[in-house]
N, CA, C and O of each residue as an XYZ file, in Angstrom:
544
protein
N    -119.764     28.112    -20.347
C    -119.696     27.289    -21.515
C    -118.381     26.522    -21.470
O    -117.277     27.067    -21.483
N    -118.588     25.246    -21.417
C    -117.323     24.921    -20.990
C    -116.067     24.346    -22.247
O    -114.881     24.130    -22.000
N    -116.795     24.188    -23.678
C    -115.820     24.517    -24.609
C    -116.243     25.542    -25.660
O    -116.543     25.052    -26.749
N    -116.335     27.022    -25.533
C    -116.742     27.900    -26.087
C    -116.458     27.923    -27.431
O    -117.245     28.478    -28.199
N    -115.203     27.275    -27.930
C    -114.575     27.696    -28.963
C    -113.775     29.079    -29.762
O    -113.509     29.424    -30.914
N    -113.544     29.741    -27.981
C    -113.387     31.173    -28.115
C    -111.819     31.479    -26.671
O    -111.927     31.518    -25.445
N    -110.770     31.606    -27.398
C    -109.799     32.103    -26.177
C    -109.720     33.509    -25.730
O    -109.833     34.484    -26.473
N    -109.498     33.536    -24.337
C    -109.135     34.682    -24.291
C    -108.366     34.685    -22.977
O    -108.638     34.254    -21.857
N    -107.623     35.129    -23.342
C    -106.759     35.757    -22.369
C    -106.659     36.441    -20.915
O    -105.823     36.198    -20.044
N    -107.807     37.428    -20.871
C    -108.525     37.526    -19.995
C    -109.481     38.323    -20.488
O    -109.681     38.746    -21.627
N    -110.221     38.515    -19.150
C    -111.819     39.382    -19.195
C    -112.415     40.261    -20.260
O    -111.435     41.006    -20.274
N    -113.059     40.695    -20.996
C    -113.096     41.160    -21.971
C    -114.846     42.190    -21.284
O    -115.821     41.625    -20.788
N    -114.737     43.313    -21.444
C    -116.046     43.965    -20.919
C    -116.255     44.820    -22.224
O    -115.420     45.565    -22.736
N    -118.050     44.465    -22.839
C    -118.668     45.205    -23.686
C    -119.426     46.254    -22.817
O    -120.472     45.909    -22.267
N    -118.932     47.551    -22.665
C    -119.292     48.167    -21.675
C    -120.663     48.855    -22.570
O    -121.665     49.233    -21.963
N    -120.576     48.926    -23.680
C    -121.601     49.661    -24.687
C    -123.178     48.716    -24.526
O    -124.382     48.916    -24.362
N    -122.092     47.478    -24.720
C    -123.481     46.836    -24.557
C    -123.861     45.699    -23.294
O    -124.630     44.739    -23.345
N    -122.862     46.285    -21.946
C    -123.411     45.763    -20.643
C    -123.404     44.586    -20.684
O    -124.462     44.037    -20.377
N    -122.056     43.588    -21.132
C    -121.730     42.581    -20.501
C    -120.375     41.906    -20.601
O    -119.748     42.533    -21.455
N    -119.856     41.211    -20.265
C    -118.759     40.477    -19.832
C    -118.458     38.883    -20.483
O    -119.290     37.980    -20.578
N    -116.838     38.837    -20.941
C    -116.826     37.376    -21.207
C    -115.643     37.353    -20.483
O    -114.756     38.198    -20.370
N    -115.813     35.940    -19.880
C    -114.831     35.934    -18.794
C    -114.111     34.237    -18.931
O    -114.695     33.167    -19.103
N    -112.716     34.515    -18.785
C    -112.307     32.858    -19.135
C    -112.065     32.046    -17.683
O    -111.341     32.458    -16.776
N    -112.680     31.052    -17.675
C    -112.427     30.311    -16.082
C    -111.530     29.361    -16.600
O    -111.486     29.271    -17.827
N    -110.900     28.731    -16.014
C    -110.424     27.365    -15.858
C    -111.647     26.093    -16.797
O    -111.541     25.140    -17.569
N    -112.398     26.626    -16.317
C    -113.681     25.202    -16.857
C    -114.378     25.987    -18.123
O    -115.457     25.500    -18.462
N    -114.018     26.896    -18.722
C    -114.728     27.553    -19.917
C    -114.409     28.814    -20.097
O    -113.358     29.448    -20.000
N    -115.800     29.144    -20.455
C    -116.350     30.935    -20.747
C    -117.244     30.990    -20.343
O    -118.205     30.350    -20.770
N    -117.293     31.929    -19.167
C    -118.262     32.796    -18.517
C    -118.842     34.631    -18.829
O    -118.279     35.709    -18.638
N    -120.410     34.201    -19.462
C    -120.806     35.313    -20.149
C    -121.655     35.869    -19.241
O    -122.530     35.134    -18.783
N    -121.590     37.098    -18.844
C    -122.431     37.568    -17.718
C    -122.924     39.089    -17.833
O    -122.549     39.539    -18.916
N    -123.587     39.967    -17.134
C    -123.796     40.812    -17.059
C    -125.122     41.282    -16.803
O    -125.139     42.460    -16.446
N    -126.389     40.650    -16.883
C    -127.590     40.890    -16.606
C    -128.056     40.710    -14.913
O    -127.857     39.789    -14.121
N    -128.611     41.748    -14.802
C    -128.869     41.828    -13.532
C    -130.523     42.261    -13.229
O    -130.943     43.331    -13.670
N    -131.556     41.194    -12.320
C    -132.674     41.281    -12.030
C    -132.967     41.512    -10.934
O    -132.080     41.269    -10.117
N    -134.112     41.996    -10.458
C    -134.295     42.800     -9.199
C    -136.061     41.934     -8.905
O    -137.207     42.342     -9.093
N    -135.695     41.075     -8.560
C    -137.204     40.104     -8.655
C    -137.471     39.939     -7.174
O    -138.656     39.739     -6.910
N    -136.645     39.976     -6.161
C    -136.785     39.445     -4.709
C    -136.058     38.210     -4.807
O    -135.547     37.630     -5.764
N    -136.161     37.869     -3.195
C    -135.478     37.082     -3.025
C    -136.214     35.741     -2.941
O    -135.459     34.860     -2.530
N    -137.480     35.308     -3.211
C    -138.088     34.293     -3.656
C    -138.302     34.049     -5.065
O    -138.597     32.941     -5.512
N    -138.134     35.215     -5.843
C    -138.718     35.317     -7.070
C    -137.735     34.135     -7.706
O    -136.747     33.682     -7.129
N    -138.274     33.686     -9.174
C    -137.214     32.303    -10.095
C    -136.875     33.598    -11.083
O    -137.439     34.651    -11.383
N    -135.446     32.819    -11.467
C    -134.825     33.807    -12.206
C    -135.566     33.538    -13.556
O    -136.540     32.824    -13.793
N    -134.763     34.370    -14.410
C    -135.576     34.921    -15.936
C    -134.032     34.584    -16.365
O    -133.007     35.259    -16.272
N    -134.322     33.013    -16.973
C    -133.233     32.994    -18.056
C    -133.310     33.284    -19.108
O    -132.581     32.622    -19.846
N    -134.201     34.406    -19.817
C    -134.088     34.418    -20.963
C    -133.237     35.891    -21.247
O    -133.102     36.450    -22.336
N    -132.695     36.346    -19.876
C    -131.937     37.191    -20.492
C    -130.498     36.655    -20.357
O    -129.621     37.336    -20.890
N    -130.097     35.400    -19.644
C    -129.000     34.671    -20.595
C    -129.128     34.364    -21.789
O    -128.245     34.510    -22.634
N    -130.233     33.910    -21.986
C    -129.826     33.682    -23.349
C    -129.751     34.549    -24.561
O    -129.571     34.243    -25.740
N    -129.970     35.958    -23.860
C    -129.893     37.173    -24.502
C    -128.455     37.472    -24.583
O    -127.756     37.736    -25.562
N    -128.277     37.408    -23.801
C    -126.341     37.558    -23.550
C    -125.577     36.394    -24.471
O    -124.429     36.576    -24.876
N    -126.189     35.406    -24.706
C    -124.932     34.492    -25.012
C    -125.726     35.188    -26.867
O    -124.967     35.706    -27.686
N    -126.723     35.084    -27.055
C    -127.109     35.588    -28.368
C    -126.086     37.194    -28.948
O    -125.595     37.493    -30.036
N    -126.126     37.868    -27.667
C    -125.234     39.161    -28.147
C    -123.814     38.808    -28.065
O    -123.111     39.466    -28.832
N    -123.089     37.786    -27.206
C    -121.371     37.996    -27.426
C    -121.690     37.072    -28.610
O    -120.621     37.293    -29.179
N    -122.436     36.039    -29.601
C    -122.133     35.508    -30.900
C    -122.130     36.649    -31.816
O    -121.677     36.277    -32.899
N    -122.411     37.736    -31.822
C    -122.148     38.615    -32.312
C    -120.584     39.582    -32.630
O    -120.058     40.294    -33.484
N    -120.353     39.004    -31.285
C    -118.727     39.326    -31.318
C    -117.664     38.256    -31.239
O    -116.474     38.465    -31.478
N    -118.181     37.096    -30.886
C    -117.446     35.871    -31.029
C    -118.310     35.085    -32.198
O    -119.241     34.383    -31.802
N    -118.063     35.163    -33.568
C    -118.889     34.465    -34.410
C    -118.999     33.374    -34.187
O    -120.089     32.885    -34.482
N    -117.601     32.162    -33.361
C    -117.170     31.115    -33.762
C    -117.974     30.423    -31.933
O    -117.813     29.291    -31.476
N    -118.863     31.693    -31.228
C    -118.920     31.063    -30.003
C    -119.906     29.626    -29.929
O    -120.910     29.525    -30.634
N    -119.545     28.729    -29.139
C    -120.320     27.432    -28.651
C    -120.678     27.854    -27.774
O    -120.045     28.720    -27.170
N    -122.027     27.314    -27.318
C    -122.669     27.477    -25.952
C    -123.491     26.288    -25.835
O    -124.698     26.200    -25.609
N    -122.593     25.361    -26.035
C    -122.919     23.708    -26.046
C    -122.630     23.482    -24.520
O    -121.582     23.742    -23.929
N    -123.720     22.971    -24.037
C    -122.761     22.522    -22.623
C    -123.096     23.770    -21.503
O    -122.755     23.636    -20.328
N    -123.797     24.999    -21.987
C    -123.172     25.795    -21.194
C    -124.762     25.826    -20.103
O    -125.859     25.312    -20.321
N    -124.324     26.568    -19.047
C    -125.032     26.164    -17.975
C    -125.459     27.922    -17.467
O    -124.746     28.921    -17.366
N    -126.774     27.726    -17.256
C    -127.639     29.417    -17.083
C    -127.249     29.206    -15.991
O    -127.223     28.051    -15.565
N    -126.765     30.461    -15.100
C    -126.854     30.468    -13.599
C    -127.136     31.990    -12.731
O    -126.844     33.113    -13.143
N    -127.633     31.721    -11.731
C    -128.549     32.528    -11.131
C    -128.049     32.913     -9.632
O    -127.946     31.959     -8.861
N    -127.730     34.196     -9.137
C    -127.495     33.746     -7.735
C    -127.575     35.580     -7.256
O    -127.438     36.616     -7.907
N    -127.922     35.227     -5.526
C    -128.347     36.970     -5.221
C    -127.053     37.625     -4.908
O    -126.075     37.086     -4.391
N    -127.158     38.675     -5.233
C    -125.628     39.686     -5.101
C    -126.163     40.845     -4.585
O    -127.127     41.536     -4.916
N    -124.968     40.953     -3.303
C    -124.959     42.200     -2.637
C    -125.187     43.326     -3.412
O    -124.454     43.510     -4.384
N    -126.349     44.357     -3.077
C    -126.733     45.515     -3.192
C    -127.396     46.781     -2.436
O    -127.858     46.614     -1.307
N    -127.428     47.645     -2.863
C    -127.637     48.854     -1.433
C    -128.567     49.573     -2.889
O    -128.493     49.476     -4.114
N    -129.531     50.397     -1.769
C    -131.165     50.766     -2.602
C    -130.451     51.827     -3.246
O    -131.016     52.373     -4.193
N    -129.059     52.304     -2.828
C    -128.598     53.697     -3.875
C    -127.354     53.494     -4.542
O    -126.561     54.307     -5.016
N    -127.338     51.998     -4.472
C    -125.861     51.410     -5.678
C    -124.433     51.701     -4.924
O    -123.418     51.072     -5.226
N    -124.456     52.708     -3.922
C    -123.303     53.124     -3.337
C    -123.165     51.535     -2.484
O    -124.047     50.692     -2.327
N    -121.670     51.508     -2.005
C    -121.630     50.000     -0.792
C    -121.406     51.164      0.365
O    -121.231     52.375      0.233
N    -121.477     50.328      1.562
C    -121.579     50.335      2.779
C    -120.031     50.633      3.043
O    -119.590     49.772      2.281
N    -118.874     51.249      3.587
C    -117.964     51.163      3.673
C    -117.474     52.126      5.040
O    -117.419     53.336      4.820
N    -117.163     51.713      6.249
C    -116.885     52.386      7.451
C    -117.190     51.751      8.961
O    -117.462     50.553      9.042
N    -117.155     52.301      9.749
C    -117.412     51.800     11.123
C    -118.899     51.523     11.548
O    -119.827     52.226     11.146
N    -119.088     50.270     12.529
C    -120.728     50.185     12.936
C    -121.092     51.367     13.676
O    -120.246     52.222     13.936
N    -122.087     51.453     13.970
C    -122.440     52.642     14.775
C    -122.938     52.261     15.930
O    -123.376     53.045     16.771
N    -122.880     50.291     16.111
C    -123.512     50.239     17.070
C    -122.032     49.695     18.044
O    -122.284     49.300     19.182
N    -120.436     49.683     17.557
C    -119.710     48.828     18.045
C    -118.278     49.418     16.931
O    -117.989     48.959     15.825
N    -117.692     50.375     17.566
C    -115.911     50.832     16.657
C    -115.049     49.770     16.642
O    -114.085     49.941     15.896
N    -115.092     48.540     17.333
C    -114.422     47.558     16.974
C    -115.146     46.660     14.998
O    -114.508     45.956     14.215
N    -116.587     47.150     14.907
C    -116.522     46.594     13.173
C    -116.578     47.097     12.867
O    -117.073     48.170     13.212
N    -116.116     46.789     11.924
C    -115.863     47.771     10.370
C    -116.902     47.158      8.583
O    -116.640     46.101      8.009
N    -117.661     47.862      8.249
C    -118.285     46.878      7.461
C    -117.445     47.650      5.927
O    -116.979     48.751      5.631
N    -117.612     46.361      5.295
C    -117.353     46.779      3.855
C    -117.916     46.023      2.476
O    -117.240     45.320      1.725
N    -119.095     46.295      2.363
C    -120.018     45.552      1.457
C    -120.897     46.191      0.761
O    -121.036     47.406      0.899
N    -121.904     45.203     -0.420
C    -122.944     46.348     -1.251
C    -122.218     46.805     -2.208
O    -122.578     47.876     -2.697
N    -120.793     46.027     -2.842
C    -120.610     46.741     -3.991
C    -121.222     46.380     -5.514
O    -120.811     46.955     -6.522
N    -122.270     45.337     -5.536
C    -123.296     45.141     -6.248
C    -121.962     44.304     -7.443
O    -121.354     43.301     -7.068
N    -121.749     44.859     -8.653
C    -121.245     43.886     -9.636
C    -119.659     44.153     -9.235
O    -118.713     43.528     -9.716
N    -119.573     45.150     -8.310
C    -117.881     45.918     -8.481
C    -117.195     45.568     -7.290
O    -116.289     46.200     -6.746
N    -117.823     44.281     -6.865
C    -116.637     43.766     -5.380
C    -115.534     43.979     -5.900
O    -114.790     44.881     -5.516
N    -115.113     42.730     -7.389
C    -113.603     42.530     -7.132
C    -112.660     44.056     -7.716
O    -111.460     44.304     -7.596
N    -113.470     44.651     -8.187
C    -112.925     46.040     -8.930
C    -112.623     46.726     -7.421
O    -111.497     46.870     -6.945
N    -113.735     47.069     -6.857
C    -113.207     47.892     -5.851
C    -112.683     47.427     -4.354
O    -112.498     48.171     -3.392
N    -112.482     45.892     -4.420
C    -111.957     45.590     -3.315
C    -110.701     46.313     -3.015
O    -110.605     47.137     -2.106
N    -109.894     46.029     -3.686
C    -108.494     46.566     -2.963
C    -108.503     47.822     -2.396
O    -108.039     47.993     -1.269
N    -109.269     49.275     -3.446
C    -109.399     50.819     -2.506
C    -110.148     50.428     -1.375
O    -109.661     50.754     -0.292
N    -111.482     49.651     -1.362
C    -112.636     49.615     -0.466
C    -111.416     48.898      1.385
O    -111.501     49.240      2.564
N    -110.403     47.786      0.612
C    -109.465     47.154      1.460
C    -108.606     48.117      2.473
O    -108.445     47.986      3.686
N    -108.068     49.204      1.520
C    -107.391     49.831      1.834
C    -107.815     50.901      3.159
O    -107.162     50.992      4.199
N    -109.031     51.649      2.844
C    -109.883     52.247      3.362
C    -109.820     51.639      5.119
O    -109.318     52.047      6.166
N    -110.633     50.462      4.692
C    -110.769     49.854      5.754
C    -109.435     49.741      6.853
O    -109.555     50.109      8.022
N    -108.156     49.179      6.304
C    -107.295     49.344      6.846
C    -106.502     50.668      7.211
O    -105.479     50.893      7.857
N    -107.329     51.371      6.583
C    -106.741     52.733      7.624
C    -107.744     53.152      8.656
O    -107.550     54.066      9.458
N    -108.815     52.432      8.582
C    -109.682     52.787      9.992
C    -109.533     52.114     10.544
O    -109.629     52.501     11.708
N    -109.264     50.939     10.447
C    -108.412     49.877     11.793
C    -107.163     50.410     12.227
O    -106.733     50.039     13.319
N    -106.489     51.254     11.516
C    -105.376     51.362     12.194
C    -105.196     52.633     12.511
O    -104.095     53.178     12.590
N    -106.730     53.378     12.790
C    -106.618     54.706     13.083
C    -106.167     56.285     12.496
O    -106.201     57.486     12.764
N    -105.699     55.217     11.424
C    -105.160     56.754     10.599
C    -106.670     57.308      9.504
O    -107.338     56.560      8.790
N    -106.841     58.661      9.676
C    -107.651     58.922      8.312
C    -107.685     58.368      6.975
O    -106.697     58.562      6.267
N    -108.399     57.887      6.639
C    -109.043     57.552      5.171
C    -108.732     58.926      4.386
O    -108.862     60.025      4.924
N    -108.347     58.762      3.181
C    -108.230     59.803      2.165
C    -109.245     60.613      1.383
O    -109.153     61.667      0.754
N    -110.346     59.688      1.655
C    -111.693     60.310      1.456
C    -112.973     59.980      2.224
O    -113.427     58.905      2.618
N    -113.529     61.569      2.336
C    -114.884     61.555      3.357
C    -115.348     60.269      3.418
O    -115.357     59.781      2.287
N    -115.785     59.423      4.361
C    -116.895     57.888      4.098
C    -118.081     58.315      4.574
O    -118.910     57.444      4.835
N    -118.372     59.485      4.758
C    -120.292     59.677      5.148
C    -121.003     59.174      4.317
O    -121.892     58.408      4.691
N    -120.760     59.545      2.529
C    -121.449     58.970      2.191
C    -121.752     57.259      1.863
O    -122.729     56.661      1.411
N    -120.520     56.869      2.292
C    -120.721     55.336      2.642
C    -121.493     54.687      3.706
O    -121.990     53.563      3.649
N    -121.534     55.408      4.556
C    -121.545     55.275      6.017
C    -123.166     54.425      5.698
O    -124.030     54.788      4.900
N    -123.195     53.034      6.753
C    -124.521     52.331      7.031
C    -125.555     53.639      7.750
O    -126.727     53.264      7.730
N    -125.409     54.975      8.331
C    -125.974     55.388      8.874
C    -126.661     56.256      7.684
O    -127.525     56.767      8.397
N    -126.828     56.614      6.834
C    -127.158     56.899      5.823
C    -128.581     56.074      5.716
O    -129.358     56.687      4.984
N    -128.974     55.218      6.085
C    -129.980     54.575      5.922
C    -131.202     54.321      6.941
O    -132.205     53.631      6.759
N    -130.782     55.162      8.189
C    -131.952     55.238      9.496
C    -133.150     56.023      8.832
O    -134.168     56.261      9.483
């Protein structure tokens, strides 16, 4: 929404009620619905407009003049866990993906991780259950 009529400072998460207002540079970005249609399927905007209907609830004063539904596929793994450890077909890669809504949350541990298996030292915690091999 690109003049919401709503500041904020930063990110704001209704965790009760599963979604996000987020301030960009070019507006307010309201998000949080997530569909599982395939990858041909057309999205279902009507659960944006479910979302922008629930943050007017908490932003009385919100505009959503202008604002633009958007749709796009995001990394996911069939058990929500991401992928995080060495290939099995090649110890020179290292994969680290599949964190579904929580890339930028868990990039930096997921970062870290990684850089201690490039550099040979143990990881601080087991990665089996990360491990791509989990899925043969």
């Amino acid at each position: 929404m690109p003049s919401p009529g709503v500041k904020l400072e930063r990110e704001v998460i209704f965790a009760e009620r599963k979604f996000v207002a987020t301030p960009l540079s070019i507006g307010l970005r309201i998000g949080g619905a997530a569909e599982f249609g395939g990858l041909d399927a057309k999205a279902n905007f009507k659960r944006s407009e479910a979302l922008v209907t629930l943050a007017s609830r908490y932003f009385p004063n919100l505009s959503s003049n202008g604002g633009i539904a958007w749709a796009g596929h995001r990394p996911a793994t069939p058990d929500s866990l991401p992928v995080i450890g060495p290939s099995p077909g090649n110890g020179n890669i290292f994969y680290a993906f599949g964190h579904g809504h929580l890339g930028l949350t868990q990039a930096a541990t997921t970062g870290r991780l990684i850089a201690d298996l490039v550099a040979g030292r143990a990881p601080p915690v087991d990665l089996k259950p990360y491990s791509i091999s989990r899925f043969n």
